[in-house]
C-alpha positions in Angstrom: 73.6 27.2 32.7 77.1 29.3 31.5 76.1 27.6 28.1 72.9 29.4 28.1 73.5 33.1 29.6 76.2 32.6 26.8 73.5 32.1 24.2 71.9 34.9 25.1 73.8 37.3 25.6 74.7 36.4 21.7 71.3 36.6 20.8 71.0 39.9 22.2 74.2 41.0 20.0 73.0 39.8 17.4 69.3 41.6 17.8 71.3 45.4 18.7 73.1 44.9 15.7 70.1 44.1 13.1 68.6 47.1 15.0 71.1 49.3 14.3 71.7 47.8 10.7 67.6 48.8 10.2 67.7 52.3 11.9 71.1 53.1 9.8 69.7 52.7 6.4 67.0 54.5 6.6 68.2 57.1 8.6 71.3 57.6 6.2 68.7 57.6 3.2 66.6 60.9 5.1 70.2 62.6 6.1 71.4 62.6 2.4 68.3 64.0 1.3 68.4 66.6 3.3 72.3 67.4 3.0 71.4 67.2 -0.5 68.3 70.3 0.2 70.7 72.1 2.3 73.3 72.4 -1.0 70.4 73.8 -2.8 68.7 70.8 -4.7 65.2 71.9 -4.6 62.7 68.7 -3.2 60.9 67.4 -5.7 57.6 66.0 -4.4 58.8 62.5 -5.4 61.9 62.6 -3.2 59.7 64.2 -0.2 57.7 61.2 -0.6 60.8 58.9 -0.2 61.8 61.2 3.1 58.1 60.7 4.1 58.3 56.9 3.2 61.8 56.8 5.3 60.8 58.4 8.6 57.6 56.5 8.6 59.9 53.2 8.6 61.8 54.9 11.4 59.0 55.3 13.6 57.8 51.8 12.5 61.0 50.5 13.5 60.8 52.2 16.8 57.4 51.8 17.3 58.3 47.7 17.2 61.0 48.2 19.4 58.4 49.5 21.9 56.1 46.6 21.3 59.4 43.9 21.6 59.5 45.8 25.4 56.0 45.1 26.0 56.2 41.4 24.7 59.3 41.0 27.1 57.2 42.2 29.9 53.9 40.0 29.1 52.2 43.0 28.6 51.3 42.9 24.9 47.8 42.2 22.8 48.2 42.3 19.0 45.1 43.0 16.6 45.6 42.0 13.4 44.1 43.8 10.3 43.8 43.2 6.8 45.9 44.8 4.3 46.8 44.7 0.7 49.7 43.4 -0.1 50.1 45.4 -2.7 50.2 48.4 -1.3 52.9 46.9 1.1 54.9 46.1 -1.9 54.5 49.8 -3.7 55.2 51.4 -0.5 58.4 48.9 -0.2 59.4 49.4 -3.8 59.1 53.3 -3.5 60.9 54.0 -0.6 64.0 52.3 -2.4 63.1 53.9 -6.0 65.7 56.8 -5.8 68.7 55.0 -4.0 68.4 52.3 -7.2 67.6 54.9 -9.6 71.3 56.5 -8.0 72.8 53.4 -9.0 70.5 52.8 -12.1 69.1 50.2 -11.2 64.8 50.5 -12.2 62.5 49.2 -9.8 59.4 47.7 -11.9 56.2 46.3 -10.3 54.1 44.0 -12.3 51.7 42.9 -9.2 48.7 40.4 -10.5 45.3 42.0 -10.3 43.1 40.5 -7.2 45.6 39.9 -4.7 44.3 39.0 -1.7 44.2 41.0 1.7 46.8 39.8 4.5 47.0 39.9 7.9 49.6 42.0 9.7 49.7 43.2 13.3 48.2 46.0 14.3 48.2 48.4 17.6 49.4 46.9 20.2 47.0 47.0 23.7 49.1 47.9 26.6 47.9 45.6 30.1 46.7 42.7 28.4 48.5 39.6 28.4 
């Protein structure tokens, strides 16, 4: 029984940290942009898209946070919905675009034409089990 409150307790370790690892970067991304702004570089509307891109990965984060809680406590429903997955990857690919670009590094996407649709998980239903 020791062997297993021991395992857990790890596993929950393990989870705060890859928490805190996904909240950092994104988080660090939106504060240097805006410390950045503050010294006077103006926002180009590509870099307000990246800040837009970021916080709405911070809310995603947080929002699955919230739906982890709900799972724990059995009172979680998932609806999944179709999406294109390339519009996942562009979405991926531009939120990282200027932090490469800083290190010159070019993100290219070269997605076939057709891809099919894929499922992902969509609002979660408070109450149901």
């Amino acid at each position: 029984m020791a062997d297993g409150l021991a395992e857990t307790e790890d596993l929950r370790r393990h989870l705060i940290n890859d928490v805190a690892h996904e909240l950092r970067t994104p988080l660090s991304n939106v504060c240097g942009y805006l410390e950045a702004m503050n010294d006077g570089v103006t926002g180009t509307p590509s870099i307000i898209e990246s800040l837009y891109e970021e916080a709405m990965l911070l809310q995603r984060l947080v929002e699955d946070l919230q739906e982890l809680a709900l799972a724990e406590a059995g009172q979680l429903k998932l609806a999944s919905q179709p999406t294109a997955i390339g519009d996942i990857i562009t979405k991926t690919a531009n939120a990282h675009r200027t932090a490469a670009s800083e290190k010159d590094i070019q993100i290219v996407i070269d997605l076939a034409p057709g891809l099919p649709a894929v499922r992902r998980p969509g609002a979660h239903q408070p109450g149901a089990a």
